[in-house]
OpenMM code with the backbone's topology and positions (N, CA, C; nanometers):
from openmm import Vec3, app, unit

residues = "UNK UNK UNK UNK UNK UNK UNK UNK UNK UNK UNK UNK UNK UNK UNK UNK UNK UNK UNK UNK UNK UNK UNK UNK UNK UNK UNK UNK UNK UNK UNK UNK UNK UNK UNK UNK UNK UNK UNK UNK UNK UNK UNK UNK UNK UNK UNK UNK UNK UNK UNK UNK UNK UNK UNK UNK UNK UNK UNK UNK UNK UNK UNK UNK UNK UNK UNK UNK UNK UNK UNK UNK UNK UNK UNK UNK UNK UNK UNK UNK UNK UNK UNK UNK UNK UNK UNK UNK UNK UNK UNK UNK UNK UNK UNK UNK UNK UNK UNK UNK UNK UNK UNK UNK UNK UNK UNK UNK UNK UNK UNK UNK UNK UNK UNK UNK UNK UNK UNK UNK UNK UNK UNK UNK UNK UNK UNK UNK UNK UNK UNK UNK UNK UNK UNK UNK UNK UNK UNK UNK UNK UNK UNK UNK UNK UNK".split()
positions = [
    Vec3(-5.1954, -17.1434, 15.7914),
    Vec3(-5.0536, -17.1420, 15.7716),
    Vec3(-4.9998, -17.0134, 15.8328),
    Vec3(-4.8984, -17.0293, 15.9016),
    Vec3(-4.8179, -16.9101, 15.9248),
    Vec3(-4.7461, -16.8129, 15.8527),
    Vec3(-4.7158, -16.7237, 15.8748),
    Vec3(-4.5931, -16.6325, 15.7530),
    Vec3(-4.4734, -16.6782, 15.8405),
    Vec3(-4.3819, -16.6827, 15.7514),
    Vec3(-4.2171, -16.7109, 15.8077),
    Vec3(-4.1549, -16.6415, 15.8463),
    Vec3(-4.0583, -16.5994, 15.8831),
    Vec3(-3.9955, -16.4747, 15.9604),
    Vec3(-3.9513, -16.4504, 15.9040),
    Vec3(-3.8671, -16.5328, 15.8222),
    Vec3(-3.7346, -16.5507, 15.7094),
    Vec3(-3.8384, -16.4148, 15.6306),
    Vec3(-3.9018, -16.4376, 15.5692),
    Vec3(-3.9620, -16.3604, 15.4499),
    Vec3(-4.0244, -16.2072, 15.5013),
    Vec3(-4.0137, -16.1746, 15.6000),
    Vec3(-4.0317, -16.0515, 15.6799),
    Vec3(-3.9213, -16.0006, 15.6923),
    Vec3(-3.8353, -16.0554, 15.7193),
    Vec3(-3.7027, -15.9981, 15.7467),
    Vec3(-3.6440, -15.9399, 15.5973),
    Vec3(-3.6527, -16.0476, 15.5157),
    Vec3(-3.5993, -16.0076, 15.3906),
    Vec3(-3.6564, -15.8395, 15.3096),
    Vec3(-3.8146, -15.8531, 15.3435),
    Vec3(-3.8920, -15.7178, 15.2886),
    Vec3(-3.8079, -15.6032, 15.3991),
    Vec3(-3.8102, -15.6295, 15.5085),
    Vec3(-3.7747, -15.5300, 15.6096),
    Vec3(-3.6092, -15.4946, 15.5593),
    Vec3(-3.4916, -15.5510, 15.5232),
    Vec3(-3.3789, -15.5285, 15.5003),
    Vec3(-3.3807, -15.4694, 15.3661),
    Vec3(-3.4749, -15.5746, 15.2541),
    Vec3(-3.4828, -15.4582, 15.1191),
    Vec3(-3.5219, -15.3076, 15.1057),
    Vec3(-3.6169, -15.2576, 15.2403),
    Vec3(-3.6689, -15.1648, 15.2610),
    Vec3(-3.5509, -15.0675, 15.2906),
    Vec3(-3.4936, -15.1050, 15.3976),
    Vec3(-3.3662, -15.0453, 15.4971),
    Vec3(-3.2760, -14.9875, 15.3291),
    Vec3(-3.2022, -15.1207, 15.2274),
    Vec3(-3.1645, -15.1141, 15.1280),
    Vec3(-3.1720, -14.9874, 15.0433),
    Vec3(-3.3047, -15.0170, 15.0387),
    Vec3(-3.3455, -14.9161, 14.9575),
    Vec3(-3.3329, -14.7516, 14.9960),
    Vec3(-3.4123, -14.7421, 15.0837),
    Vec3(-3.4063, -14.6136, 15.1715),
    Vec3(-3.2182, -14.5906, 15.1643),
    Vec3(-3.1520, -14.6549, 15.1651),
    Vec3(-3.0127, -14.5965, 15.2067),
    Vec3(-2.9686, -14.5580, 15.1167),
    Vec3(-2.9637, -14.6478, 14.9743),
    Vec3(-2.9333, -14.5583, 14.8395),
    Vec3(-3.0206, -14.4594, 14.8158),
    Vec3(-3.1189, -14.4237, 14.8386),
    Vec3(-3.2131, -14.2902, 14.8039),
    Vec3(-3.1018, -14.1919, 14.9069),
    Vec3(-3.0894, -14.2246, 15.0038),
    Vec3(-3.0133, -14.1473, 15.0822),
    Vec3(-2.8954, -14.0968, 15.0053),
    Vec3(-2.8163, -14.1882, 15.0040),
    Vec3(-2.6802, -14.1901, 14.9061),
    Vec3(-2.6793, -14.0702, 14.7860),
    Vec3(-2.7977, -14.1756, 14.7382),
    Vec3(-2.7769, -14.0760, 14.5841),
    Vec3(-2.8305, -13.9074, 14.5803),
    Vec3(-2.9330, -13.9037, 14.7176),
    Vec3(-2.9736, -13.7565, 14.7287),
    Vec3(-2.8612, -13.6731, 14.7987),
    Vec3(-2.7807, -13.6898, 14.8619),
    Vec3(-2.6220, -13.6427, 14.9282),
    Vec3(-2.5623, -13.6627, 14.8103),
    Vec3(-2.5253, -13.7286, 14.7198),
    Vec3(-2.3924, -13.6679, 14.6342),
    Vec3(-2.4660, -13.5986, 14.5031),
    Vec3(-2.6112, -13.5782, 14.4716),
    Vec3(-2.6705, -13.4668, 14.3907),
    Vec3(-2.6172, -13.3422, 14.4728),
    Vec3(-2.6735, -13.3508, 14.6093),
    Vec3(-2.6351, -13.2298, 14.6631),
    Vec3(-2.5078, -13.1756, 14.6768),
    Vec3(-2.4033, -13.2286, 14.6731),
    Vec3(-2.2464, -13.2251, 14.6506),
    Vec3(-2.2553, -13.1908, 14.5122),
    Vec3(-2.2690, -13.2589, 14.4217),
    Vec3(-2.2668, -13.2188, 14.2833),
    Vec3(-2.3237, -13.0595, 14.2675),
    Vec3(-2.4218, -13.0325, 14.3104),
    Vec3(-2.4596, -12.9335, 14.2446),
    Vec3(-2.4082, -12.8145, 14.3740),
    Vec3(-2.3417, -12.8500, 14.4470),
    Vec3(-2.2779, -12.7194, 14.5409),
    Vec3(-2.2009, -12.7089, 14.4390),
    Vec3(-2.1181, -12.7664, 14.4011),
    Vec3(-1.9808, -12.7893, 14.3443),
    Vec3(-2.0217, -12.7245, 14.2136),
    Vec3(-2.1000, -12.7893, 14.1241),
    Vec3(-2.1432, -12.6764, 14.0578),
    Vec3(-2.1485, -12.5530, 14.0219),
    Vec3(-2.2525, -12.4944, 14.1653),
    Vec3(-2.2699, -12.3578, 14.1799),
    Vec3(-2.1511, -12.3058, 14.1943),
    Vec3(-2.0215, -12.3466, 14.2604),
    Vec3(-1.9478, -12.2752, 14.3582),
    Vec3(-1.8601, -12.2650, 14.2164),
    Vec3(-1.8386, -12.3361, 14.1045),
    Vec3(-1.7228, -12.3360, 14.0029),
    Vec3(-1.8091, -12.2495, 13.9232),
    Vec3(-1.9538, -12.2501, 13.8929),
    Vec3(-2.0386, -12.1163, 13.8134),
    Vec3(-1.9326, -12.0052, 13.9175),
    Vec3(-2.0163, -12.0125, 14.0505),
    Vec3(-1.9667, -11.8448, 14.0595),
    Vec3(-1.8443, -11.8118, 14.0743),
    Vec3(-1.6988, -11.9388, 14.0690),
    Vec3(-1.5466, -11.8789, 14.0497),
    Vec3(-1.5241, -11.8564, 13.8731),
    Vec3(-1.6096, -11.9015, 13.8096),
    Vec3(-1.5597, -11.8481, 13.6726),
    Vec3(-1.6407, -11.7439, 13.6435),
    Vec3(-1.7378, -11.6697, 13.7127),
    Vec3(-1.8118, -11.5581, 13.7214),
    Vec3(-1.6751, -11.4393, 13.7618),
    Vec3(-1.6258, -11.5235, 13.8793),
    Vec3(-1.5684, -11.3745, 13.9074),
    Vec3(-1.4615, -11.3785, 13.8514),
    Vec3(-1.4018, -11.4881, 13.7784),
    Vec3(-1.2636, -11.4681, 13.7349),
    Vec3(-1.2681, -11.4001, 13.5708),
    Vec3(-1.4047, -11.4156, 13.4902),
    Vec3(-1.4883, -11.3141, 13.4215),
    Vec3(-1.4505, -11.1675, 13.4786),
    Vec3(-1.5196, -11.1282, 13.5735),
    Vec3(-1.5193, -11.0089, 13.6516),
    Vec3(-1.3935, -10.9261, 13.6618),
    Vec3(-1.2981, -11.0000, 13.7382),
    Vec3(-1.1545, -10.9562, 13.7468),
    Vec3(-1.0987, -10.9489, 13.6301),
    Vec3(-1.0858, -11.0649, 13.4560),
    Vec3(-1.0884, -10.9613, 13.3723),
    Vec3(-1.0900, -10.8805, 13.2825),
    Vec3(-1.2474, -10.8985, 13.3326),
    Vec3(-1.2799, -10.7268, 13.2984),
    Vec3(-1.2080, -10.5552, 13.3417),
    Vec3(-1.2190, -10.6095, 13.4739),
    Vec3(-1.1938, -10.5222, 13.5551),
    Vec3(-1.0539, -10.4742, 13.5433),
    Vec3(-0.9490, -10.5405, 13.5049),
    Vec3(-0.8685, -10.5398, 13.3991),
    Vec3(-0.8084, -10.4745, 13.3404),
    Vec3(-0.8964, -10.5680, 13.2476),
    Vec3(-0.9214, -10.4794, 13.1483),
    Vec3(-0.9416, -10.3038, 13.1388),
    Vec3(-1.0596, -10.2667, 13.1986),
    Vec3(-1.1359, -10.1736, 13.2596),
    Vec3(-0.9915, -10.0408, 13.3157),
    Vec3(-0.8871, -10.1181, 13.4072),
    Vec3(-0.8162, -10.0448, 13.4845),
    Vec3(-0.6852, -10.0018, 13.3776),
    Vec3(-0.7055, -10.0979, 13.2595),
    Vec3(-0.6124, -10.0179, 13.1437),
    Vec3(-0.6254, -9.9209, 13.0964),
    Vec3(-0.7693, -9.9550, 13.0124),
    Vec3(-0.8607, -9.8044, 12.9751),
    Vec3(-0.8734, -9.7063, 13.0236),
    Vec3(-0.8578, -9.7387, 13.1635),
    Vec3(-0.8743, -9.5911, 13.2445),
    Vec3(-0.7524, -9.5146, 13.2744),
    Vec3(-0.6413, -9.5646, 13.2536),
    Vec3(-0.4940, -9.5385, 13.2624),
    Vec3(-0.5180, -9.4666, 13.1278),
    Vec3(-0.5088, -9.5430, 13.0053),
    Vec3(-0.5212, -9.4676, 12.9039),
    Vec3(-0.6107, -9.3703, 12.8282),
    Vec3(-0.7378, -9.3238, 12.8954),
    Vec3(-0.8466, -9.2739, 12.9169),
    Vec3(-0.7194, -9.1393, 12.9664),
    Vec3(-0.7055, -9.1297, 13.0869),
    Vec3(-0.6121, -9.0476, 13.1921),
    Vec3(-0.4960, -8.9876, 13.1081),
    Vec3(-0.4413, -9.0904, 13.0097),
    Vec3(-0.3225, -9.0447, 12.9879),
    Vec3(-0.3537, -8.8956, 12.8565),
    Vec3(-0.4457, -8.9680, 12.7858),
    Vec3(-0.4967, -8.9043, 12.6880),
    Vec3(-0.5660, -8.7760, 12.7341),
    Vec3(-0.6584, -8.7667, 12.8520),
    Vec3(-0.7071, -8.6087, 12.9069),
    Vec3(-0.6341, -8.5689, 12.9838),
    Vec3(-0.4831, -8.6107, 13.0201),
    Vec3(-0.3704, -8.5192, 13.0536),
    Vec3(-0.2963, -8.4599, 12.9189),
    Vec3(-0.2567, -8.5263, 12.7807),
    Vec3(-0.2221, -8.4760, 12.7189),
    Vec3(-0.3265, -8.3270, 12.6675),
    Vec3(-0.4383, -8.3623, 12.6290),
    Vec3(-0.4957, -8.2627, 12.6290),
    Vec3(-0.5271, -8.1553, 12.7149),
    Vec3(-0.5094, -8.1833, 12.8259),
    Vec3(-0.5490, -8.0909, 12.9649),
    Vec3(-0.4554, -8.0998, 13.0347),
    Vec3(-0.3437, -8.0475, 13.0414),
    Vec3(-0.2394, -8.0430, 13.1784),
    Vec3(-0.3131, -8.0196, 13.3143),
    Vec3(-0.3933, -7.9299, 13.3317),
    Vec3(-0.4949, -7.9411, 13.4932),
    Vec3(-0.5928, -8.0407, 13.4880),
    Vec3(-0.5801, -8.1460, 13.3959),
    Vec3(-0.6597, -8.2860, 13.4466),
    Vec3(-0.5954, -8.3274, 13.5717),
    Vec3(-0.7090, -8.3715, 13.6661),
    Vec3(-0.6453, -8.4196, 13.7767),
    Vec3(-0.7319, -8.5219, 13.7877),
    Vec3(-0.8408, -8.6154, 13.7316),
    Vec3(-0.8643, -8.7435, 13.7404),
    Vec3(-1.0149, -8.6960, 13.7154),
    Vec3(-1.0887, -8.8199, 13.7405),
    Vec3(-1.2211, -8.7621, 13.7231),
    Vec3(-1.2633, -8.9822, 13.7746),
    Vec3(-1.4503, -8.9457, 13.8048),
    Vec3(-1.5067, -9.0788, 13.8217),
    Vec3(-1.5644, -9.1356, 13.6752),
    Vec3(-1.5256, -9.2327, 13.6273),
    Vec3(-1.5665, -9.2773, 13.5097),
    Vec3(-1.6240, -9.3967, 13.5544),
    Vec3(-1.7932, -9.3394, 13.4975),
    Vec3(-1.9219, -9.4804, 13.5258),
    Vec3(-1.9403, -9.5239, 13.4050),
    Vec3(-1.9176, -9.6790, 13.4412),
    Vec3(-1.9383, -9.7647, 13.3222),
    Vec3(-2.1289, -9.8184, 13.3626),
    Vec3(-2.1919, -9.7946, 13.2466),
    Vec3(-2.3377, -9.8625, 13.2969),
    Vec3(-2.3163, -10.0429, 13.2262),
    Vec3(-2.4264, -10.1042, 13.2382),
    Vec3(-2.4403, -10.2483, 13.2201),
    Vec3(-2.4679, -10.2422, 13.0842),
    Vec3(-2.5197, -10.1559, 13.0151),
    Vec3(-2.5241, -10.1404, 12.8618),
    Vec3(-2.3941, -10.1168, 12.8084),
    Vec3(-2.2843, -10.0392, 12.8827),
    Vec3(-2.1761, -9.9860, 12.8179),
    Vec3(-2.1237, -10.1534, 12.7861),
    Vec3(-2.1011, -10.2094, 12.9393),
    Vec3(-2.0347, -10.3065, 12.9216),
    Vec3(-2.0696, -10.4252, 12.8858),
    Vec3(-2.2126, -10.4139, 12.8136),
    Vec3(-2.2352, -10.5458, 12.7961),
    Vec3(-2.3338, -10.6574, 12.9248),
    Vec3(-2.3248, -10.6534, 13.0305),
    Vec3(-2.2722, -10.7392, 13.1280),
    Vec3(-2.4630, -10.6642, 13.2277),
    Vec3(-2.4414, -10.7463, 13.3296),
    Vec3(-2.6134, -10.7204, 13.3559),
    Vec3(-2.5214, -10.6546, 13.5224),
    Vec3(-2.4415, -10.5903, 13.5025),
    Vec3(-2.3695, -10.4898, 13.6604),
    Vec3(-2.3293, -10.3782, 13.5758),
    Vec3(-2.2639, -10.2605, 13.6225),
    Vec3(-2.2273, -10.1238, 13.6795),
    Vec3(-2.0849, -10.1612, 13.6419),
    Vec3(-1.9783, -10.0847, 13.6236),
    Vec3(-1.8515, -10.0523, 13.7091),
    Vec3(-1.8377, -9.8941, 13.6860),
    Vec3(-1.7148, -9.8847, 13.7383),
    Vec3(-1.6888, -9.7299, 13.8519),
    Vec3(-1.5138, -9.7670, 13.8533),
    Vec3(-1.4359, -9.6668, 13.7776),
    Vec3(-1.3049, -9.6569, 13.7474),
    Vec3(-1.2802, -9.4646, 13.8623),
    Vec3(-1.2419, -9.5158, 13.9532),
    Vec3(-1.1937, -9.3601, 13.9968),
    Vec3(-1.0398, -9.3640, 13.9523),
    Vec3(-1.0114, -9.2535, 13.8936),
    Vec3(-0.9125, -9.2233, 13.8311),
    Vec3(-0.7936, -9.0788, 13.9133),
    Vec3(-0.6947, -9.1334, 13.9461),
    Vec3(-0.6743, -8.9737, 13.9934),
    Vec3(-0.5163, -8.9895, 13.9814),
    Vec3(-0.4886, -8.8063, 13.9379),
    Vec3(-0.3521, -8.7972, 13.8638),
    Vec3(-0.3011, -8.7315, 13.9873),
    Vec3(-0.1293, -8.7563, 14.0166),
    Vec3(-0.0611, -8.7157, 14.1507),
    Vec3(0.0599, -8.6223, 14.0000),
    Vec3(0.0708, -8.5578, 14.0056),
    Vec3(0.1452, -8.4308, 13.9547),
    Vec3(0.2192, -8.3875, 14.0391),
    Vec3(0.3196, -8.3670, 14.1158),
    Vec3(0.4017, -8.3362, 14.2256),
    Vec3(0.5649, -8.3003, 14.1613),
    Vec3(0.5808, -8.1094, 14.1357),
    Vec3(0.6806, -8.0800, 14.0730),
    Vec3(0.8117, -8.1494, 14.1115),
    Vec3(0.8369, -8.2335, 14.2101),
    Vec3(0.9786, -8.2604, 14.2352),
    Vec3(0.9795, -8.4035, 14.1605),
    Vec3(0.8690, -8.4670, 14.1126),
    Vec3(0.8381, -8.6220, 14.0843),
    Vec3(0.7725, -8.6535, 13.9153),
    Vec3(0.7826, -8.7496, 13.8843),
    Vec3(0.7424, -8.7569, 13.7544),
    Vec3(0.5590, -8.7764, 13.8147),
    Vec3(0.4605, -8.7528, 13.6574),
    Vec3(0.3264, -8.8010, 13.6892),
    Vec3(0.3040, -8.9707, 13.7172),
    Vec3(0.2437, -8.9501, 13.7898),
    Vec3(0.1650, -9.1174, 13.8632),
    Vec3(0.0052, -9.0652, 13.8181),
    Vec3(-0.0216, -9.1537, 13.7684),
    Vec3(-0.1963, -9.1910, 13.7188),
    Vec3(-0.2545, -9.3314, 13.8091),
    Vec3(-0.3426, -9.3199, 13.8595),
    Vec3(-0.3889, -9.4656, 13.9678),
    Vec3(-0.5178, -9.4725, 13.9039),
    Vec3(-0.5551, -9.6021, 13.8772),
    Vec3(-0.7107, -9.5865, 13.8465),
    Vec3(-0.7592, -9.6985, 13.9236),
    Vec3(-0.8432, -9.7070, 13.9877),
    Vec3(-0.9046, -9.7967, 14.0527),
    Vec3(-1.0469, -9.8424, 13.9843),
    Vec3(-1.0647, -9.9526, 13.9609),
    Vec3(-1.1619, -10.0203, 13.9189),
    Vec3(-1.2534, -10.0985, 13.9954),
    Vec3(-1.4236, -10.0748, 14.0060),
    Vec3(-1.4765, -10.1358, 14.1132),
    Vec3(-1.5827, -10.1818, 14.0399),
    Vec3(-1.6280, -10.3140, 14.0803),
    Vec3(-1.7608, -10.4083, 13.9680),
    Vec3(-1.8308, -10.4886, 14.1204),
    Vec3(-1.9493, -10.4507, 14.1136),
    Vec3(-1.9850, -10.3076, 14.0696),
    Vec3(-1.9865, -10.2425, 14.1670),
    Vec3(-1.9874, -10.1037, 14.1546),
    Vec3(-1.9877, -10.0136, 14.2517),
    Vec3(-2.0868, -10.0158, 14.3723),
    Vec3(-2.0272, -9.9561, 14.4722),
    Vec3(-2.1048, -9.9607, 14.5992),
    Vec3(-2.0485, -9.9937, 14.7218),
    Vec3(-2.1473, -10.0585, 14.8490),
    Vec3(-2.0663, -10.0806, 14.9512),
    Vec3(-2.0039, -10.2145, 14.9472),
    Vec3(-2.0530, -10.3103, 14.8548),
    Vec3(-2.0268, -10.4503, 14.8676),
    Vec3(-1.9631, -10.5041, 14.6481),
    Vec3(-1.8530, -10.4177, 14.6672),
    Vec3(-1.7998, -10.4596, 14.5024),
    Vec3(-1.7642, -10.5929, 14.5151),
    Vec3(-1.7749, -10.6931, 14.4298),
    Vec3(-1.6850, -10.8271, 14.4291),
    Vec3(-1.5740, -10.8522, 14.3870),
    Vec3(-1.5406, -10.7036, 14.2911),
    Vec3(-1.4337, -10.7092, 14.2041),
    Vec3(-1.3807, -10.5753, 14.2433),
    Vec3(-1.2419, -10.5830, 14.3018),
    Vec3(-1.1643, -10.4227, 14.2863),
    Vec3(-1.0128, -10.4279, 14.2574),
    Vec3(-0.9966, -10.4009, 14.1025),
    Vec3(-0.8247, -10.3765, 14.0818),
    Vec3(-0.7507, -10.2196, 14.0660),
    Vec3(-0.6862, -10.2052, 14.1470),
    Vec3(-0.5801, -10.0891, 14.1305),
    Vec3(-0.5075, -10.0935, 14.0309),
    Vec3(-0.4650, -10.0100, 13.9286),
    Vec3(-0.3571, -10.0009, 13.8472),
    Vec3(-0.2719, -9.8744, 13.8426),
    Vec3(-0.1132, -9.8468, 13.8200),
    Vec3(-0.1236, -9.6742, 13.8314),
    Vec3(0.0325, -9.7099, 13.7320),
    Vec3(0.0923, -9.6459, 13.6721),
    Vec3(0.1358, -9.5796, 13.5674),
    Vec3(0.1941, -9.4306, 13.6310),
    Vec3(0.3586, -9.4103, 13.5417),
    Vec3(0.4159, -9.3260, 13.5819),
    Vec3(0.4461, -9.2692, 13.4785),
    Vec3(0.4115, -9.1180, 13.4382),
    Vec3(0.4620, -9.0590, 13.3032),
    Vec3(0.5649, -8.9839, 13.3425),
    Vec3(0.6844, -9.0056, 13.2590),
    Vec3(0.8216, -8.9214, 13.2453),
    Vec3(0.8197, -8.8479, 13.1923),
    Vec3(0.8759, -8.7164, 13.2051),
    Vec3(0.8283, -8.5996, 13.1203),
    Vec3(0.9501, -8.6326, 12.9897),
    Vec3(0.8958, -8.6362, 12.8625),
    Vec3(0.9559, -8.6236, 12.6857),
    Vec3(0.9816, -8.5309, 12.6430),
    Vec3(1.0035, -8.4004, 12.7185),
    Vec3(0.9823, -8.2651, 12.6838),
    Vec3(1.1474, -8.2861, 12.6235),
    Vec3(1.1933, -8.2389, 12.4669),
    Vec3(1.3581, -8.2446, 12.4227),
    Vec3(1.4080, -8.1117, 12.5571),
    Vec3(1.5444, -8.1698, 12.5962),
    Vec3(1.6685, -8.1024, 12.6345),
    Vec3(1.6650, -7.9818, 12.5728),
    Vec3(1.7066, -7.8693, 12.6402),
    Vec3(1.7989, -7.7463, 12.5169),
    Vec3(1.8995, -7.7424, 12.5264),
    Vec3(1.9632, -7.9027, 12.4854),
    Vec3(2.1206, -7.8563, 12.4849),
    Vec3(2.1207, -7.8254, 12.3042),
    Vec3(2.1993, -7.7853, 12.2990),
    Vec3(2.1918, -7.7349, 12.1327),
    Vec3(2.3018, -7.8650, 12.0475),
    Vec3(2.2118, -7.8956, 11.9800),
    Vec3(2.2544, -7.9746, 11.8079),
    Vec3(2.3934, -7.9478, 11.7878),
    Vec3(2.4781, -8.0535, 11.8168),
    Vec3(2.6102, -8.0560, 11.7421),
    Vec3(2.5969, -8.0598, 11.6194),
    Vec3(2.6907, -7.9601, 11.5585),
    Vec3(2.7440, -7.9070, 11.4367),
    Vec3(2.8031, -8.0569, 11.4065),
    Vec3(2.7814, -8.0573, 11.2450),
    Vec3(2.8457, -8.1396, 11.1500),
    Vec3(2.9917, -8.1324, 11.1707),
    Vec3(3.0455, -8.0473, 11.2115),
    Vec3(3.1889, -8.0631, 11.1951),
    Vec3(3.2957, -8.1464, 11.3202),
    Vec3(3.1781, -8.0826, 11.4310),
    Vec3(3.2207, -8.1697, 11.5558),
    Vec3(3.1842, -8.3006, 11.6520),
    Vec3(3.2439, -8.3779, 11.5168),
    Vec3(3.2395, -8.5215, 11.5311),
    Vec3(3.3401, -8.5672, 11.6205),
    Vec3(3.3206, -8.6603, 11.7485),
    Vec3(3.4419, -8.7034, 11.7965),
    Vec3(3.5611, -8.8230, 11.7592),
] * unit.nanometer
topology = app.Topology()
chain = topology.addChain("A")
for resn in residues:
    res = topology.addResidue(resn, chain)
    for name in ("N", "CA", "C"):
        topology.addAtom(name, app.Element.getBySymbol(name[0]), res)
């Protein structure tokens, strides 16, 4: 007896079949899990930024507080380690005060996560202190009410 063609053909097209959904389904795993990775590492950095933030408040108010105490504060590098923050990176707040007698104080702190040549995260923040020092105009008298 012969084999039929009919029935060769059929194994040969189930084969083709088959092979194409293996195909299929191994291309949209691989889509899936780019997509994946790529939304892990945008909520990584949107984590990051804030922190960093965060980070560039503290350091404003860090600044504001060792100017009250120190009028010749003029900024300083504040290293955050991965223990401070929790977090398995570094950051690095450079902080620096612009004091310029004709101008009120400006405080800038720059925030970098993590530090180095390649940060992923860097926010600027800066803050302007007005000087609160009272007037000497002298206290109207009780009597001279207008």
């Amino acid at each position: 007896m012969t084999p039929r063609p009919n029935a060769n053909r059929r194994g040969g097209f189930s084969t083709i079949a088959v092979l194409a959904l293996f195909a299929l389904a191994g291309a949209l795993f691989l889509v899936w899990t780019r997509d994946a990775l790529q939304q892990q590492r945008q909520v990584r950095l949107n984590h990051e930024h804030a922190q960093a933030e965060q980070l560039a408040a503290a350091a404003l108010s860090r600044a504001t507080a060792q100017l009250a105490a120190d009028a010749e504060y003029d900024g300083e590098v504040w290293r955050l380690t991965a223990d401070d923050l929790a977090q398995t990176y570094d950051a690095e707040a450079a902080i620096s005060v612009d004091d310029d007698d004709d101008q009120p104080t400006t405080i800038t702190a720059v925030v970098t996560l993590p530090p180095g040549d390649a940060p992923r995260v860097s926010v600027t923040r800066s803050t302007v202190l007005h000087d609160t020092t009272p007037t000497s105009d002298p206290d109207p008298s009780p009597g001279d009410s207008p």
